[in-house]
N, C-alpha and C positions, 0 to 999 in steps of 0.2 A: 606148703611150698610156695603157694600165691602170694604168701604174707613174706616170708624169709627173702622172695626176690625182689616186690617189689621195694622193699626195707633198705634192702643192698644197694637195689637200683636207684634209690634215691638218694642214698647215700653219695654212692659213686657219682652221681651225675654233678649235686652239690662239690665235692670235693676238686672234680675239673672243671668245677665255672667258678671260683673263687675270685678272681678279675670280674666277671660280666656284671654289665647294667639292669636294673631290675626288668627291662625291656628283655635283652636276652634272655635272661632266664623264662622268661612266659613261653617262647618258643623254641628251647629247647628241651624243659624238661615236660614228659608225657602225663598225664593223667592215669589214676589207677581204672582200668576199663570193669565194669561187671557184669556178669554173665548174662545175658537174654532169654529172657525165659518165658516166652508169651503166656499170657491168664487173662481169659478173658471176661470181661465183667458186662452182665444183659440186663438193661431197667429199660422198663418201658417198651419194648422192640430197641433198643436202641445197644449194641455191641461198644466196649471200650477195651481196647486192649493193652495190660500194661507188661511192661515187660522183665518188671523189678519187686512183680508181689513179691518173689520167692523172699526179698531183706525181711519179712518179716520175721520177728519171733516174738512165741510167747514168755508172759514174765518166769512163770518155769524153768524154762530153757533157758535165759537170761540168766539165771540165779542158780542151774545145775550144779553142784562140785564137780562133775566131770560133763562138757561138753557135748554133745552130742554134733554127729557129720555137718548139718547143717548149720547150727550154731559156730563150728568153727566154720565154716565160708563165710558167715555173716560178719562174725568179729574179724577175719584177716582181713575182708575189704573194709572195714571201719578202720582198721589199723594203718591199713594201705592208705587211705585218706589223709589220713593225720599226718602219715609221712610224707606225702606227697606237699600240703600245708604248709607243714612244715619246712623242706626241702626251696617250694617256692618264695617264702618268704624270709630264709636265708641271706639277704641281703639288708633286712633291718633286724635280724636277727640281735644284735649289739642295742638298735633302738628299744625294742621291746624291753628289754634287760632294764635299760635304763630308765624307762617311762615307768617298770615299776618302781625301781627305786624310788623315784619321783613320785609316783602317787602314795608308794606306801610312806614316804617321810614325812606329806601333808599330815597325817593321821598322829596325834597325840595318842602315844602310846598306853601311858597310865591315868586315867580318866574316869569319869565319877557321872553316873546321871543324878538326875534332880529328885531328891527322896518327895514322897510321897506318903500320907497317914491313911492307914486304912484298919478300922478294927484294934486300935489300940497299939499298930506300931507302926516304924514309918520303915519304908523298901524302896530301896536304889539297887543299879548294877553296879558293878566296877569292874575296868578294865586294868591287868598289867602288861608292863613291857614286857614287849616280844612274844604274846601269848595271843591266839585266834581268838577265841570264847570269852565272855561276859561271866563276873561271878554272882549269882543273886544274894543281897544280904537284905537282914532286916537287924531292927534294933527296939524292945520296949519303948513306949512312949512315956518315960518316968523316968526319972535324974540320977545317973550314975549307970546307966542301964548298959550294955555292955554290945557290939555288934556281934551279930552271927551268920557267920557262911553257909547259911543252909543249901545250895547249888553251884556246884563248881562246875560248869558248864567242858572248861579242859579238861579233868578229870575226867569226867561222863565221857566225852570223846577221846579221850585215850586209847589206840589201836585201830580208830576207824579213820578213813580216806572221807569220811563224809560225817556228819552230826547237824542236826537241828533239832533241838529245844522248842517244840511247838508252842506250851504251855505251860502253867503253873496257874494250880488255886490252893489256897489255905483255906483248912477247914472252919468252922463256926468258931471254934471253939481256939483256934490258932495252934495246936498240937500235932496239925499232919499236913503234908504236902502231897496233892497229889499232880506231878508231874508226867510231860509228853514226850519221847523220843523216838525222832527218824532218822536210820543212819545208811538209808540207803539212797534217799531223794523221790521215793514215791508216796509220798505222803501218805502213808501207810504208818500211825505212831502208836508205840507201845504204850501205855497208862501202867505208870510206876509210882508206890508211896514210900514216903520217908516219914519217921516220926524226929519231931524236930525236936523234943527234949533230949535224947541219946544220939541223934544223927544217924543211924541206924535206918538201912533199908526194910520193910516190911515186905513179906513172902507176895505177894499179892503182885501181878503180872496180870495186864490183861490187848491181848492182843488184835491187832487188824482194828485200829478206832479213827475215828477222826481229829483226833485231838484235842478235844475239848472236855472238859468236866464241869460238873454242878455237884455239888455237896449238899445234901440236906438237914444231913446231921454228921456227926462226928464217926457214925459207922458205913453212913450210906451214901453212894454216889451214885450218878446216874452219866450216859456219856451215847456218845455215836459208834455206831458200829458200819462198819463198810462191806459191799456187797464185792461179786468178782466184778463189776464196772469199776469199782471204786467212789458209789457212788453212797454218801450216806444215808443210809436205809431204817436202821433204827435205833429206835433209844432201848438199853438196857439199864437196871438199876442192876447194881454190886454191891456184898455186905464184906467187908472188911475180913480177914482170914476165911473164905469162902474162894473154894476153885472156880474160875469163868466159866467152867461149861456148868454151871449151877445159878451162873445170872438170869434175871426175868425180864421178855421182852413187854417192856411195857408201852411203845409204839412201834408201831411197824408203816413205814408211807410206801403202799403197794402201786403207785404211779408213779414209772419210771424217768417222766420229766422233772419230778419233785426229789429235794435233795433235807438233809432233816438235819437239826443243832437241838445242843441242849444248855443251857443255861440259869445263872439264878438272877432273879429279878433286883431292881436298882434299891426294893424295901428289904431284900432279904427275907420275905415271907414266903416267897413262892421261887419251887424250881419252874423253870420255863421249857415248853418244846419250840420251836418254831419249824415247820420246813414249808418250800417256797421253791418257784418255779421261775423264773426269768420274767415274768407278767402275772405273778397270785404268789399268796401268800397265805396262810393261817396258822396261831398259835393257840397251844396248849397249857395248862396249868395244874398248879400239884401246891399246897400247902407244904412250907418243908415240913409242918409238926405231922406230916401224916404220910411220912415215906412209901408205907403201903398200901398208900389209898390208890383212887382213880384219877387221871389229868381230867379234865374238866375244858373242853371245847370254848376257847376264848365269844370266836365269830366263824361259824362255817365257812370253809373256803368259797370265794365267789370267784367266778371269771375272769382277769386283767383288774382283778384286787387288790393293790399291793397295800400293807400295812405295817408296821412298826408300832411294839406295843409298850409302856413304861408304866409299871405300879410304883406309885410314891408315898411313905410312910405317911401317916395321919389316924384319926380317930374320927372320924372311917377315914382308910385309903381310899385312893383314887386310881383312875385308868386313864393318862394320857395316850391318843393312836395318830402317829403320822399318818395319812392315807390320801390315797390318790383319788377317793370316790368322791362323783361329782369335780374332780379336782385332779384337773393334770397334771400341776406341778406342784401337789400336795400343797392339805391343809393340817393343820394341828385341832384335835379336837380333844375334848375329857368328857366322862364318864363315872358314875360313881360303880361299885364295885358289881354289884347284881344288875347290871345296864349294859354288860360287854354286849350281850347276842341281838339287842335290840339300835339297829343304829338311827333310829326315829327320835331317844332320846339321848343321843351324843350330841354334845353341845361346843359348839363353835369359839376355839382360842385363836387363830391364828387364821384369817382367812386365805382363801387362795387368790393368787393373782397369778396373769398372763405373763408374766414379765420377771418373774421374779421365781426359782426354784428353791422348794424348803428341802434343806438333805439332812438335820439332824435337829435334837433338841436337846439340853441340856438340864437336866432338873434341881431344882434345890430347894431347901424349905422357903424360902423366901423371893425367891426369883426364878424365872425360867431364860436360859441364854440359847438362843436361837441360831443355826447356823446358814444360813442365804449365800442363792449365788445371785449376782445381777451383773449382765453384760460382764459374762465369764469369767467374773471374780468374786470371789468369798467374802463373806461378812459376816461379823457377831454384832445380835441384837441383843442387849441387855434388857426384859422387862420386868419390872419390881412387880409383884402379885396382889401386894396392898391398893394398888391406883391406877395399876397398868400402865405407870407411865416409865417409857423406852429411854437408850440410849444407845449409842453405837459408838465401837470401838475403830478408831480412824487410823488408818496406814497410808502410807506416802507414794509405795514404788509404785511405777508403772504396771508390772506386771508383777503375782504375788500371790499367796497363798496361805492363808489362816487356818486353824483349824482346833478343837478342840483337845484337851490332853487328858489324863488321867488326874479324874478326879470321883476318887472313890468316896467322899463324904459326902454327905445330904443336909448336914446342919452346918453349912459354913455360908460367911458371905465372901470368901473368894477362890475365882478361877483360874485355874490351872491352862494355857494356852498354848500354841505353837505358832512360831509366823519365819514366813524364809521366802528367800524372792532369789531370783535368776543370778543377782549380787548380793545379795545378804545370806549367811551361814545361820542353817537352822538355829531358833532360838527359844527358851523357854520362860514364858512372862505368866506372873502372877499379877491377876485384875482385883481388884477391891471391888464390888459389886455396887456397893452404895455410894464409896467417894470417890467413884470411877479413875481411879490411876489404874499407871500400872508399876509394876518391878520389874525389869531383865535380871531372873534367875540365875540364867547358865544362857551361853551362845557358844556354838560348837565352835572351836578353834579350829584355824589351820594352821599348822606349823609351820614357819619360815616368813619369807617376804610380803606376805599375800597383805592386800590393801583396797579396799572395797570400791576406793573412789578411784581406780583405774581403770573397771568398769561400768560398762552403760549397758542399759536394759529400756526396750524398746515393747511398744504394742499396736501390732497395724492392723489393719482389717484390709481383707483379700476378698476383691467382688468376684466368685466363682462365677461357669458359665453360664447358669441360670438365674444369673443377679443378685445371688446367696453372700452377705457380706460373713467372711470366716476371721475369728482371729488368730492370730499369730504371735509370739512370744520371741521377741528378738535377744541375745547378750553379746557382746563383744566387746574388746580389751579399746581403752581406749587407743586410738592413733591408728586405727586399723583402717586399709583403707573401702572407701565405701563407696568406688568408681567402677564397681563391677571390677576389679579386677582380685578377690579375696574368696578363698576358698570358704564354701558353707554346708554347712551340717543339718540336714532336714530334717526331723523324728514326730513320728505320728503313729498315732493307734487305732482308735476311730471305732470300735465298738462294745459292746455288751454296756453299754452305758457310762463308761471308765473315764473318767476326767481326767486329763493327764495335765496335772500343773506346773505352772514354773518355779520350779524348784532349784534351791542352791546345789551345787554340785561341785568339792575341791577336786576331785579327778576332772573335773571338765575344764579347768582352768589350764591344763596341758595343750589343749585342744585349742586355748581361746589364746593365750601367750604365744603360740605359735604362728598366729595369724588367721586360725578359724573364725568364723562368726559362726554362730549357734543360734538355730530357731525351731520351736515346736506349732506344727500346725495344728489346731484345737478342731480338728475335721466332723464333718458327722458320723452320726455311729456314740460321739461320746453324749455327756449331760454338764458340756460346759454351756450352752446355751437354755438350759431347759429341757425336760421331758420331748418338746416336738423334735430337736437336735437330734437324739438318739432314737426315737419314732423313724425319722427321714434317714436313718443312716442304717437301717436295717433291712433284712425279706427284701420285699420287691424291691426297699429302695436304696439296695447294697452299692452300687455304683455310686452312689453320690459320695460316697469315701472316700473313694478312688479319685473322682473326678478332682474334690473339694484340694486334696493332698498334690494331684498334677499342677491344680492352676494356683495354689499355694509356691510350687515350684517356681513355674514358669514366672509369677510375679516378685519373687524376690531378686530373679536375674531384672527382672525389666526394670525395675527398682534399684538397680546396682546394689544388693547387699551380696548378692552371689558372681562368680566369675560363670558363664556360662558353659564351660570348659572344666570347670572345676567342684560342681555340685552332686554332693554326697544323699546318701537318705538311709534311715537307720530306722529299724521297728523289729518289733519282737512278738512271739504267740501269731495273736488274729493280728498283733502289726507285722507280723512276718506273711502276714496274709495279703495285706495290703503293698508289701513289698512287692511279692511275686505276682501282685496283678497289675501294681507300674511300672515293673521293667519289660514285661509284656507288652501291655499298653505302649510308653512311651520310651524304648529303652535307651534312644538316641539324647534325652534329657541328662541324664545321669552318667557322673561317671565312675561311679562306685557304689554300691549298696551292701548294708549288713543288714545280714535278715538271723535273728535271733531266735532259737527253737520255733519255726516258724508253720503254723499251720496251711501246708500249701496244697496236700490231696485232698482236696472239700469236697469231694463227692463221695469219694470210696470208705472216706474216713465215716461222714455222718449213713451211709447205709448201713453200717455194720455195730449193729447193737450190742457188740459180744464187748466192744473194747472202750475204757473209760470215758464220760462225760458227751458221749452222742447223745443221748437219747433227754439230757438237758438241756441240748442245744438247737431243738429242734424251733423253739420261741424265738432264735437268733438270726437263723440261717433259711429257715423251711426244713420241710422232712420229704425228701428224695421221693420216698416212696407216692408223693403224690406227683405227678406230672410235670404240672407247671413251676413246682419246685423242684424235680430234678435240671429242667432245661432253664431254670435262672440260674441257681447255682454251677450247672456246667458252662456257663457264657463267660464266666469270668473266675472259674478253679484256676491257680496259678498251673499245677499242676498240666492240665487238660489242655492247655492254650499256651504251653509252650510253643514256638515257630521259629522255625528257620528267620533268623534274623543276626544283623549283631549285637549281641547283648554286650552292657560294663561291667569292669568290674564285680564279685560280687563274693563276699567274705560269708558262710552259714557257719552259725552254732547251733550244737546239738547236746543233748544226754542222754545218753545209753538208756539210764535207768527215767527218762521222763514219763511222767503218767500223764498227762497233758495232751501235748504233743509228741505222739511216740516217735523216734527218732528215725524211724522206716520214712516219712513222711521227707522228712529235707536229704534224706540219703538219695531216694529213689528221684525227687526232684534235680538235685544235681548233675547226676547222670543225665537225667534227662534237656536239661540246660546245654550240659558240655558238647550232647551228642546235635543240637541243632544251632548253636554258637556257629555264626558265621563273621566272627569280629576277631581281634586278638587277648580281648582282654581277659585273664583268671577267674577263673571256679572254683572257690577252693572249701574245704569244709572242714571244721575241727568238732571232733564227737567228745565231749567230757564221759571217757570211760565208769566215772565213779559219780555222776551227778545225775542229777533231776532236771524238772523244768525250769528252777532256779539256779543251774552252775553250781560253782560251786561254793561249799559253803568256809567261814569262816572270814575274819575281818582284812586279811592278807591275801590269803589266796586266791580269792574272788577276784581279785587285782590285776592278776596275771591275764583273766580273760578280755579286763578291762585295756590293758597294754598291750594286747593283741589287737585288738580291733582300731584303737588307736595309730598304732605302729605302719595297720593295713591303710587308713585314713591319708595318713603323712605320707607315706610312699605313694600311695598314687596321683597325691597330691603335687609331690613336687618336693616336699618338704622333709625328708627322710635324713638329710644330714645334721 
């Protein structure tokens, strides 16, 4: 009955304010209220009372055929929410409409990616019009050879509200697929094969995995299996027409902060384990000629060991290891084969430097291409093997982002690359290794007027309050003005080590056309400056996130790129995290925030081991259960440190089904917001009934969440007609 009135109530309310200014509508229409339910939670001596545990539920419950009492109170006030959202943002309601139109018409409809050879054929996606899903083809690599659909991604999601296509690997021998599907958004994917001479599905189902496979042979794979955290636990091998509960665990990682993958190496000789902690790491090994052998212990786990391992074909192979030992912002080193366990003799490729972070390596028979960040931007190092003599591949824009693509051959001398900047539309370049060019492959189109030299792309650096220089990622259209008085868009994320770069974006061109300027603060927490960046942005030293993203703010008003009246901030997960601890913090700054599946109960969340991905996170956050880390992390739970103040604006998404962030988290938060709100400005919340931590899926309808938050942007902006 909670859900039927407040539904109506909203309705009605909408329908008699059909004239009012989006002003009126904030105070007249109500908030959906939720029950009070005290539970109280005791660490340390220390009592917390909340009053909104009861929103929990379990994935069970969530996923009952038939609901149980509690489960309906949870979903009518999720519903009630949505209506209410809804109901209040009834006035750009026609915007929204329109802004997808607009985003979705950017998008070329019928589209091709860039084939790629692997194993004697070359695989592209293709996209048609009017269709969500990607379709995978391949084609023999031999003349006259004929393309074949082996995954039709629409197809597969025919009947579901949700579909993602985790993976796909082709067996040894190119005869079988074995593919991932999750169709509910908790990353929870089934392992399904197809045999690709008939097209023909094979019997063979195996459930609750992580999504990934390794092939050893044409009957055998090996894959992740997940536990009730949802955490991956172990590897199983699988024989082909063989039922799952007849699979053999042949690792098991019984340390809860360790998470475990399975893969096959860059020689094809060996399936691989890896699993890895937040700060350590160690990998496993398996000959594929010997499915039923034992993995074979790379290098024993060490302490705050992180490593990354590549076997590369030769007569003998070899062991490249990225690694941080001795080396904070990693070095490269090799190994001949019977040398993994001994790192006395691992021999020094690539030294480390202070200044400079190694994040990837590329390998070829002839060359090794190297990926570097320096003063927070990417670079490819080209080094020939014969003479070690380098070269580096040179970009222009200010602010910008390279990166490595798929390149599944070992005996080529060229690379497969990606480069895209704040103005330039992702693009795909082929490098000659030797006569250093390059080729522009394919660069993703926008469709319609779109013209790159209308924009400008900017990169500053912001002296935080402890003399910390941060940088900043600026775009906007040109002619905008930059007298302070121009509404700006702040996004930041700031940890688990996650670089967030300046990337092209045609949906954001809505935003910048209209008079937005758009900037990403590169805060700590991430590893755009190096391994100490994300060192200092973590545990004890979480605040400086926070701080780094405030006085990011505060400078771009003092800077005239923001109206001081008119400054937005947008983050998602742990940036939903950072969200609700600077509208806390400084709420008077902002005048609107979207905080995106947002982890805001930091304390209750990481005590409770029972529910996904705490007890990983314990290397990020602290682990509650010790003192001084429960009362760091309660100094600054968004959750916890809600106050009587007046808060802005502030737009939350959620999903029902998120395993991430479970959607109890920004629900209960809300409430909690609305009920100490001493300002006038909207709370509002929309739950994706059918989605995960990612929204939702498909190349269209993801769009809509996009035109929602947009819609919310422009309206409180000023700019809503």
């Amino acid at each position: 009955m909670l859900r039927l009135f407040l539904l109506a109530a909203a309705a009605a309310l909408v329908a008699g304010c059909q004239n009012a200014t989006p002003e009126m509508k904030v105070t007249v229409l109500a908030p959906p209220l939720a029950a009070r339910k005290p539970f109280e939670i005791t660490t340390h001596g220390h009592t917390r009372t909340d009053e909104y545990h009861w929103m929990r539920l379990s994935e069970e419950q969530r996923n009952a055929p038939e609901p149980d009492a509690h489960t309906k109170e949870v979903v009518a006030h999720l519903d009630a929410e949505n209506a209410y959202c809804e109901a209040m943002m009834e006035p750009v309601k026609q915007l929204r409409e329109d802004l997808f139109k607009e985003l979705r018409s950017r998008i070329k409809q019928t589209d091709l990616s860039v084939p790629y050879r692997e194993n004697g054929y070359w695989y592209h996606s293709r996209f048609e019009e009017g269709k969500e899903y990607a379709i995978q083809v391949r084609r023999k690599d031999e003349p006259g050879a004929t393309e074949q659909d082996f995954l039709d991604e629409n197809e597969l999601a025919a009947g579901t509200t949700y579909y993602d296509l985790g993976d796909f690997e082709i067996s040894p021998q190119n005869n079988l697929v074995c593919y991932s599907e999750d169709r509910v958004g908790r990353r929870q994917y089934e392992l399904r094969f197809k045999d690709l001479s008939t097209g023909k599905d094979l019997p063979d189902v195996i459930t609750n995995t992580g999504g990934g496979c390794a092939w050893a042979d044409e009957r055998t794979v090996f894959y992740p299996r997940k536990d009730e955290t949802l955490r991956s636990y172990r590897i199983y091998r699988h024989e082909l027409g063989t039922d799952e509960v007849n699979d053999v665990v042949v690792f098991e990682e019984k340390d809860p902060g360790f998470s475990c993958d399975v893969y096959r190496s860059r020689s094809d000789r060996f399936v691989m384990i890896t699993t890895e902690s937040t700060t350590s790491s160690e990998h496993l090994m398996l000959p594929v000629d010997e499915p039923k052998g034992e993995f074979r212990v790379f290098l024993p786990r060490e302490e705050d060991h992180e490593n990354t391992v590549i076997h590369v074909p030769g007569t003998p192979g070899k062991w490249y290891i990225i690694t941080n030992w001795k080396a904070l912002n990693f070095r490269l080193m090799e190994c001949a084969e019977g040398q993994t366990n001994d790192k006395r003799k691992w021999k020094e490729v690539v030294a480390h430097r202070a200044e400079v972070l190694l994040e990837d390596v590329d390998t070829f028979k002839d060359h090794l291409v190297i990926s570097e960040r320096r003063d927070g931007l990417t670079h490819l190092v080209v080094r020939r093997l014969s003479d070690g003599r380098q070269h580096e591949i040179a970009f222009q824009d200010p602010a910008y982002v390279c990166f490595t693509g798929t390149n599944a051959e070992w005996n080529t001398d060229k690379l497969r690359y990606g480069y895209t900047s704040l103005t330039t539309p992702s693009g795909v370049y082929e490098h000659d290794l030797n006569a250093q060019t390059d080729t522009l492959l394919k660069q993703q189109e926008v469709v319609g007027s779109f013209d790159a030299k209308n924009y400008t792309s900017e990169r500053i650096w912001v002296v935080a309050r402890d003399s910390v220089r941060v940088p900043v990622s600026i775009v906007y259209r040109k002619g905008t003005a930059l007298d302070g008085s121009s509404p700006l868009l702040l996004y930041g994320y700031g940890s688990y080590g996650v670089t967030i770069d300046p990337t092209f974006s045609s949906a954001r061109l809505s935003l910048l056309d209209r008079g937005f300027v758009y900037a990403i603060a590169h805060i700590r927490g991430g590893e755009e400056l190096g391994r100490e960046w994300y060192e200092t942005g973590k545990m004890e030293d979480k605040m400086n996130t926070f701080n780094d993203f405030i006085d990011c703010g505060e400078a771009l008003v003092k800077l005239k790129y923001a109206d001081p009246k008119r400054l937005f901030a947008f983050g998602g997960s742990a940036g939903g995290l950072l969200m609700g601890a600077v509208v806390n913090m400084r709420p008077e700054l902002w005048n609107g925030v979207i905080a995106d599946v947002p982890f805001v109960d930091v304390v209750t969340t990481m005590l409770d081991e029972s529910i996904p991905l705490t007890t990983g996170e314990f290397e990020e956050w602290g682990d509650p259960k010790e003192k001084e880390a429960y009362e760091r992390m309660l100094s600054y739970s968004p959750y916890d440190n809600v106050k009587d103040q007046a808060y802005p604006a502030i737009l939350v998404g959620t999903g029902f089904h998120d395993s991430q962030v479970q959607y109890w988290e920004p629900a209960k938060w809300v409430q909690r917001l609305r009920e100490h709100q001493r300002g006038e400005a909207p709370i509002l919340m929309h739950v994706n009934m059918e989605a995960g931590h990612g929204g939702a899926s498909g190349r269209f309808e993801s769009l809509r969440e996009v035109a929602r938050n947009y819609a919310f942007l422009l309206w409180r902006a000023g700019l809503a007609e």
